[in-house]
N, C-alpha and C positions, 0 to 999 in steps of 0.2 A: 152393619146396616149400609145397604146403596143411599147414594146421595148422589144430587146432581145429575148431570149430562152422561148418560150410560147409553154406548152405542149398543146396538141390536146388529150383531157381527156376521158377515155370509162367513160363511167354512170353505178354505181352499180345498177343491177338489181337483183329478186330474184323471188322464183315460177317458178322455169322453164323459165325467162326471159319476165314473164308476166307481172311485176311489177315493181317500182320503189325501189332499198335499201337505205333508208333517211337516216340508223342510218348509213351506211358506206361510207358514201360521206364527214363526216369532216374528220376520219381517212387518206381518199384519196387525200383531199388539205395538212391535214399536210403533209404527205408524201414528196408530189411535193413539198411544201413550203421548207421543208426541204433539198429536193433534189438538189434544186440550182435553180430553173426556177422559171421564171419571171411572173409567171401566166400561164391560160392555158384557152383554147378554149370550152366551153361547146357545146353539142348536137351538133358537126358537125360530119364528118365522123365517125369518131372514135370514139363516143359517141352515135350512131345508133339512130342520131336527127330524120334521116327523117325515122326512121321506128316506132317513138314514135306517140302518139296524143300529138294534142297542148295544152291539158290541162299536159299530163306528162313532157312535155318540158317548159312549164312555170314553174311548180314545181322543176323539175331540176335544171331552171339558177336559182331558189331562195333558193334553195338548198345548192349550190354552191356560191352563191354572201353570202349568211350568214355564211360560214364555213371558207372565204378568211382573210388569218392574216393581218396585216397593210401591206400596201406597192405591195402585191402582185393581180394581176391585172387579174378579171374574163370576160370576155370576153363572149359573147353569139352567137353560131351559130343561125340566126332566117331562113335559107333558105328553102323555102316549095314548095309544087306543086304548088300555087296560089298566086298573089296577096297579095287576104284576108288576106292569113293565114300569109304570111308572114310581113305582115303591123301590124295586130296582135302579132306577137310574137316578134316585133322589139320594138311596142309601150310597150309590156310586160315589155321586157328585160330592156326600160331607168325608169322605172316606179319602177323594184324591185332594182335598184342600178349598173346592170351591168357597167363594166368601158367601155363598147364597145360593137358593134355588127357587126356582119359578116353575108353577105347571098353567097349563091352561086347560079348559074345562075337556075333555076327551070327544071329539068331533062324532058324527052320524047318527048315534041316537040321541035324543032329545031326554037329558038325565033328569030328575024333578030334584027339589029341594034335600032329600034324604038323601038321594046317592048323591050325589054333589058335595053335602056336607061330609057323608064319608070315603069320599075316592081323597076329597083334598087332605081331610083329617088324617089319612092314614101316609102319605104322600110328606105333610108336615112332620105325622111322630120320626117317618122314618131320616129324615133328614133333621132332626132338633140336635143341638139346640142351635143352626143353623137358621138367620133368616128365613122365612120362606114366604114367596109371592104368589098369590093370586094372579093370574094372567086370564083379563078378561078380553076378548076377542069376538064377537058374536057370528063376524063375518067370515071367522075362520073354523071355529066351532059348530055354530050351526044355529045355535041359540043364545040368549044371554043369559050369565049365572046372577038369579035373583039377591036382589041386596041382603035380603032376610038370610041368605045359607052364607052370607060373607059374614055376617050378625054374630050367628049360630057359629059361625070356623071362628069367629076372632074368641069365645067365650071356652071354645074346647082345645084349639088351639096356641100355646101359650109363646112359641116362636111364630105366629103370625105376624109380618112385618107390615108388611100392605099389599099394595096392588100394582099392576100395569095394567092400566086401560086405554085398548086403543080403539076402539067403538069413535065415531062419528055418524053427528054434528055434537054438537055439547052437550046439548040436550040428554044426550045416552050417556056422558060420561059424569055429568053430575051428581048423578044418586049414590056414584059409588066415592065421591068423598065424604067419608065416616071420620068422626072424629077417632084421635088416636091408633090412624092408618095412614102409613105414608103412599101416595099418590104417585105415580110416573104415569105420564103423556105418552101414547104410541103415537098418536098422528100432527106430526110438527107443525103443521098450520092452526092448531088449537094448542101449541106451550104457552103463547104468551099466558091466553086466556085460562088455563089452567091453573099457572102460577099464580095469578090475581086472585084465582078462586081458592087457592090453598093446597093444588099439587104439589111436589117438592123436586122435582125435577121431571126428564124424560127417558123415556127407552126408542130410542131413535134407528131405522134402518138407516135412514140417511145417514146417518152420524159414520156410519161403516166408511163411505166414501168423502165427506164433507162432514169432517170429526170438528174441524176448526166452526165451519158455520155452526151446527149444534150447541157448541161448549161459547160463541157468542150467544147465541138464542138465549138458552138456561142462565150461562151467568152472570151475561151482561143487560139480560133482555135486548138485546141490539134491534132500534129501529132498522137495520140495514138486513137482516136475518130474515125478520118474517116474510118479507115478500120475498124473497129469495126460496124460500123452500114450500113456497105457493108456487111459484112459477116453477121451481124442480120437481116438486110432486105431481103436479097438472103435465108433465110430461113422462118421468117414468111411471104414471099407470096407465099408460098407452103403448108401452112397450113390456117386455119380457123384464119385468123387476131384478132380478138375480143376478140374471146375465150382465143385465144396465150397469150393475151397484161394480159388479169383477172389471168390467171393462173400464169402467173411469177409475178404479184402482190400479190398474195396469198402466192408465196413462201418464199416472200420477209415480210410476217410478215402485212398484209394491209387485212383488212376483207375484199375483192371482191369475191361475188361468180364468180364463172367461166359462169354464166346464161345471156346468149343472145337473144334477141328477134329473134323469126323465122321471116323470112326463114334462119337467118343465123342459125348455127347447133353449137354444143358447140367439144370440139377434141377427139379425141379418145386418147388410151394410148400410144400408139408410139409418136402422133405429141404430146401428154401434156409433156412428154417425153425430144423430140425434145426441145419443147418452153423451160421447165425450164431448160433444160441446154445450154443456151442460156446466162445464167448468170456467166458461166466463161470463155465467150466470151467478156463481157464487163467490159475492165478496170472503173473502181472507185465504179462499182456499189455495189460490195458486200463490198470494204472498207469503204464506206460512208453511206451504208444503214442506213435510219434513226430508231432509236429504238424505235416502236409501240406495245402497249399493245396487 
């Protein structure tokens, strides 16, 4: 089971973002390892899963699942256009060792209650008895998955674990705290208030680059955190996200190129700018940075 502070990991890429970087993806778990967080999420948003093929997103969680120190807990996004691929990449993920798997609801058409209950059901059999996550998203997805078909998957479902909901304001993320489902936060300016309400930790992008402020957040609740990651949010969603999260991990001593898959675009010098000084905005991060070759 995920518990706590689980970053939401970009994927070292290189070539212009055409390729996979293998050799900087342990540098990347020690990091986080060291940063305080309890694991992290491979190829979901933040890791430009669905703009991968399924062969570089298998290669990824096994990437990632070999480079995990003891204790600390890898997690695989498998959510795709189809099905297939997604039953595929879930049976991948319990096959190379992931500790988990997460889909989110399948983007462009607007699925109802039945398919939803069976793209996930079938997404859960093939990865059981493996954890498995609901990743609710609406603004990535297209839509929101109704609580009734989360109801419906927890009943048919018997490795259903919970959810990651990153929907905002709160309002959208309340309905999906169900009792006896665990809860992670996508959007960090809503942990505190999540926690209060009975989430149990988060799934943080930020966490990728500012492991240490997250793993305050979650599990210290640190008055000094949440405005911190208000003020860092309110500026990388005004820039190229991806790009922002490689670059201030570069500054930070972490071989990530700044190389994104198109269509997303890598920053220019003002927002690279912007991102890396970004870092004395975040209390602990430059006191606790971990020390990489």
């Amino acid at each position: 089971m995920l518990h706590g502070a689980i970053a939401a990991s970009v994927t070292p890429l290189t070539d212009g973002g055409s390729a996979l970087d293998d050799d900087a993806v342990g540098s990347l778990v020690e990091f986080l390892a060291t940063g305080g967080v309890d694991g992290l999420l491979a190829c979901g948003t933040t890791g430009e899963g669905i703009l991968l093929s399924l062969q570089e997103r298998k290669r990824a969680a096994e990437l990632f699942v070999a480079a995990r120190p003891p204790g600390f807990a890898v997690a695989a996004h498998c959510g795709a256009q189809t099905t297939a691929d997604t039953v595929a990449l879930a049976q991948h993920a319990a096959a190379a060792g992931a500790d988990a798997v997460a889909v989110i609801a399948p983007p462009y058409f607007q699925l109802d209650e039945l398919s939803l209950v069976a793209h996930f059901r079938a997404a859960a059999d093939a990865c059981a008895p493996l954890p498995f996550y609901v990743y609710e998203f609406a603004a990535r997805s297209g839509y929101a998955i109704p609580v009734t078909a989360i109801e419906r998957l927890r009943d048919a479902a018997p490795n259903l674990a919970g959810l990651k909901v990153s929907d905002a304001p709160f309002g959208r993320v309340e309905p999906y705290l169900l009792d006896g489902l665990d809860v992670f936060i996508g959007s960090e300016p809503l942990v505190l208030q999540g926690l209060e309400r009975g989430a149990v930790g988060a799934v943080s992008g930020l966490a990728t680059a500012f492991p240490e402020l997250i793993a305050a957040l979650v599990h210290e609740r640190s008055p000094q955190a949440h405005p911190a990651v208000v003020k860092i949010r309110e500026v990388l969603d005004r820039i190229p996200f991806h790009a922002a999260l490689k670059a201030i991990l570069a500054e930070r001593g972490v071989p990530v190129r700044e190389d994104v898959r198109a269509p997303l675009r890598p920053l220019n010098d003002e927002e690279r700018s912007r991102a890396v000084g970004l870092l004395a905005a975040a209390p602990f991060a430059t006191e606790h940075a971990p020390h990489l070759p």
